[in-house]
N, C-alpha and C positions, 0 to 999 in steps of 0.2 A: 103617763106623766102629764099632771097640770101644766099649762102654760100659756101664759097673758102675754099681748102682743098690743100695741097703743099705733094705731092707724093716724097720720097726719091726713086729713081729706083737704081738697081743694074741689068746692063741684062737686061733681060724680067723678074724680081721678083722685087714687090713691097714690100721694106722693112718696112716703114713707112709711114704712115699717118697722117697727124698734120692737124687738123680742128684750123682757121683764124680768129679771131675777130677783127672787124674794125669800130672806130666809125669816123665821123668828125665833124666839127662843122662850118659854113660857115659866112662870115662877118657879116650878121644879126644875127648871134645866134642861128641860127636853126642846132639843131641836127639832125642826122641821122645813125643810124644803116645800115651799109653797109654789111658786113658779119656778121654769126655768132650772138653772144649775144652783150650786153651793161656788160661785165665781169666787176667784182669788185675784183680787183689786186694791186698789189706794186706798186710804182710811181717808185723806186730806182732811178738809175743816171738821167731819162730822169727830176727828177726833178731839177737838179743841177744851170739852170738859174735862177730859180728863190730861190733856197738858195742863190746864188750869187749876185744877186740884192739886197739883204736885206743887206747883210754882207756888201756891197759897197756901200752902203745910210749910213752905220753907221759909216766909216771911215772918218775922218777928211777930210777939203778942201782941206789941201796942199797936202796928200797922193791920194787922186781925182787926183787931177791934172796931177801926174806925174805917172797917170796909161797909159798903150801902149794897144793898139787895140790886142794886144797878150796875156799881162797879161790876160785882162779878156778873150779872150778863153782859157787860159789854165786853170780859175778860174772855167769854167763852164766843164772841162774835162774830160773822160776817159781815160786819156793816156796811152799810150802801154808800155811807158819805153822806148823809143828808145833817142835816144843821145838827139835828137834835142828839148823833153822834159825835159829829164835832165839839159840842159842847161839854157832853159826858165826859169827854177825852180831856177836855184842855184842863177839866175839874179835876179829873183820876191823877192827870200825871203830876202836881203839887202836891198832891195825897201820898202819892209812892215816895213823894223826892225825885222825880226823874225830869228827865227836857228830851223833847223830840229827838236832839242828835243822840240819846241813848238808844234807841228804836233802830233795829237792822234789818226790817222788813222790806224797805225801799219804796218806792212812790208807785201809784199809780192812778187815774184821776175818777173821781166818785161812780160808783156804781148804778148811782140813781143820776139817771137823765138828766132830770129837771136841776139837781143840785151841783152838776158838772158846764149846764149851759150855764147856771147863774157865776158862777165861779169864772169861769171864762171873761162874763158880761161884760165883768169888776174889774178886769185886769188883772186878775190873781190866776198863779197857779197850782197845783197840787201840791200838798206836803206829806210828808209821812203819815199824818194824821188821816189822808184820807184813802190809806188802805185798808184795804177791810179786816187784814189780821193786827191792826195795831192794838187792837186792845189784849189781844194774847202776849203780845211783846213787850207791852209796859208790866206786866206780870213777871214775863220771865228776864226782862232786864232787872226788874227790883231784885227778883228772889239771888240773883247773880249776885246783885251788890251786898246784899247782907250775909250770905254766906261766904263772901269773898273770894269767890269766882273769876275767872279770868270775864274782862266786860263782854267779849265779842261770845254770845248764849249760843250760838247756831252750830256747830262742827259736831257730828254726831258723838263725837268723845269728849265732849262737855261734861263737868260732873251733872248738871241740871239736864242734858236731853239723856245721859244713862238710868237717869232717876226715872225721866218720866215713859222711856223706855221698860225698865225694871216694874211699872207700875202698869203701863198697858200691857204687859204680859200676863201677870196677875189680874187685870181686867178680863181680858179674853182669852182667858184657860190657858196661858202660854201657846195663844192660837197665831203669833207674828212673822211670818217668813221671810222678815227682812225688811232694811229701809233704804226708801231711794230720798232724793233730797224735794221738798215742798216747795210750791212757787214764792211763799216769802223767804225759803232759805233755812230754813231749818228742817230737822228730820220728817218723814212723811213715812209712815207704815202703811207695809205690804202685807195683807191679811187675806182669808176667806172672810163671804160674809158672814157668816155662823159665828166666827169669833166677835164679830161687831153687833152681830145680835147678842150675843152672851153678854159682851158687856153692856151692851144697851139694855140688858134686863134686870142688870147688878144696877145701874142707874136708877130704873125704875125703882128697885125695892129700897135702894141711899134715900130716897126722896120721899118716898111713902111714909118708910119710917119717923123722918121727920127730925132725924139725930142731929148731933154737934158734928157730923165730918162735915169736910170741905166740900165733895160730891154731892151731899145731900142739899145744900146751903146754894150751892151752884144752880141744882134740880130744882128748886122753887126761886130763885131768882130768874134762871128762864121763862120759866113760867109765868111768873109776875111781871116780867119785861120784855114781851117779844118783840118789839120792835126794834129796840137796842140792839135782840141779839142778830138783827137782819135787817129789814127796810121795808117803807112801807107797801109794797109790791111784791114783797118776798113772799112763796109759799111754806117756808117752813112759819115764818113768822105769821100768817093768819090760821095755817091749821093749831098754832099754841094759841093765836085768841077764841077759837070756835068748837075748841076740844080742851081735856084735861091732859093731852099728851106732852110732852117735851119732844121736839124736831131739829134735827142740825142737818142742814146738806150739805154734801161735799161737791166739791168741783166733779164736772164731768156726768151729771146724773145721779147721784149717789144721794139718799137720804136713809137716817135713824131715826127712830122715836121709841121712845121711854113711853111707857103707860102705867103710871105710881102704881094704880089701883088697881092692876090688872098684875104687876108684876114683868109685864111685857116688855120685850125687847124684839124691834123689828128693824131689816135690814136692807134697803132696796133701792137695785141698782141698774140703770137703764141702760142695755149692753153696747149701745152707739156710742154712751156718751153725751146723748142730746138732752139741756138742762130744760124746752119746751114742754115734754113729755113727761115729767117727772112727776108733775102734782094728778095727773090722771091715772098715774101708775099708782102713784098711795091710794088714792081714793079707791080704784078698783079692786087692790089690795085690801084694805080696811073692811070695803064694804062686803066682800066673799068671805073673810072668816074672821071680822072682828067686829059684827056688829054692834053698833051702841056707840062706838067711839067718833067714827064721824056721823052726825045727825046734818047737817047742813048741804046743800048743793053747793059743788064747787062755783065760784063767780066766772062767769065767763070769758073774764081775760085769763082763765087760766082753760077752757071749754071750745073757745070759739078762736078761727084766725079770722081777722081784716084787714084789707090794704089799707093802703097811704091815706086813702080819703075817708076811712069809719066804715066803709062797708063789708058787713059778713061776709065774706065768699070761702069759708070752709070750716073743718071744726076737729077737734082731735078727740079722738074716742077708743075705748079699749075693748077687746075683743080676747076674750076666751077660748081655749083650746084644750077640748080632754081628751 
């Protein structure tokens, strides 16, 4: 059995060790365990296209209509908090009809550094707006209101989380073992990753194709808006500037990618938990059996550690095990 292992160095002393699980799932269907196990884990954010596709089927036609290739990446997002999500947001929710206090994902303060000290600086504090699922939730508060749904969208027996439940099923082969509750509060599926790849491959080929679904429309707005769908620091968000793949990470080590043109659905999950290791796990990934798709060197703030004062003193690197 294959299996990839991402060494933290510092020096010559290895501080850490993160064993790599990796499934995919290829345009015919066929799985494949590439490292490691077939683990049975969280879906968290990486599930967010497809809450969003549901929530976007149930909105009216004229709200459809005068959705921007933006909204919906910022619908399927992680976002950091930095301005240029703030902004998208203050735009989206007069678009929906909604106000902040329709949002139940709760506060917490920007993801990005620089955009939490400035925020601070000002005298201001955090709002709804700058969690990073809020733009999932101005979705699913809309689709609530027009379908005339009880307001509060989160309690697993919501008609809108059965729906979107009923749908990630059908996603990933009726691959779901169950939901525990997501740290904005609403449902979070418990899957193998083989079902996350399955559906990450159904993604792929929604987006290739190029059709009227929801999925599809989602798969190229990622695309076209990576940074929306994350921050500027994010690694899912420069592997979609530097590749043609679609990427969502989930909390805790966890990343997806869609590859339109390949039919591809990949599913890999860093069995610590550690969100450091992640972008060296994809690449090492990528680069053993999917050549062509990343062509670039990782940047080195994703390559190298330095302390306090800018100096290298270590580097994270992946190691192979047959």
């Amino acid at each position: 059995m294959t299996s990839l292992f991402i060494e933290q160095r510092r020096g010559f002393a290895v501080e850490a060790v993160h064993a790599i699980d990796a499934v995919s799932c290829d345009a015919s269907g066929d799985v494949r365990v590439l490292s490691g196990i077939d683990t049975l884990t969280t879906f968290r954010s990486a599930s967010k296209p497809f809450q969003l596709e549901v929530s976007v089927e149930l909105l009216s036609e004229a709200q459809r209509s005068h959705l921007s290739a933006s909204d919906l990446a910022l619908g399927a997002a992680s976002h950091h908090g930095e301005r240029i999500h703030i902004d998208a947001l203050s735009r989206l929710l007069p678009k929906l009809g909604r106000e902040p206090s329709d949002l139940f994902c709760g506060v917490h303060p920007p993801i990005d550094l620089a955009s939490a000290h400035e925020l601070y600086a000002h005298g201001e504090l955090p709002s709804v707006l700058h969690n990073n699922c809020a733009g999932k939730h101005a979705f699913m508060a809309t689709a609530a209101n027009v379908q005339g749904f009880e307001r509060d969208y989160r309690p697993a027996a919501h008609p809108l989380q059965r729906a979107i439940k009923e749908r990630l099923e059908a996603r990933t082969d009726y691959g779901i073992a169950g939901t525990v509750v997501d740290g904005c509060g609403v449902p979070c599926f418990v899957l193998k990753l083989s079902a996350m790849a399955r559906a990450y491959a159904t993604f792929a080929r929604e987006t290739k194709q190029r059709g009227p679904s929801a999925l599809s429309a989602i798969g190229r707005a990622m695309r076209d808006h990576p940074q929306l769908v994350s921050g500027s620091e994010a690694f899912d968000g420069w592997l979609m500037q530097h590749t043609t793949a679609i990427a969502k990470i989930g909390a805790l080590g966890l990343i997806c990618i869609a590859v339109p043109e390949r039919g591809l659905g990949l599913a890999i999950k860093v069995s610590t938990g550690s969100e450091p290791v992640r972008a060296i796990a994809t690449g090492a990934v990528l680069g053993r059996y999917f050549p062509g798709v990343l062509t670039e060197e990782l940047p080195e703030r994703y390559r190298l550690v330095h302390n306090l004062v800018g100096e290298q003193v270590g580097e994270i690197v992946a190691r192979w095990v047959d």
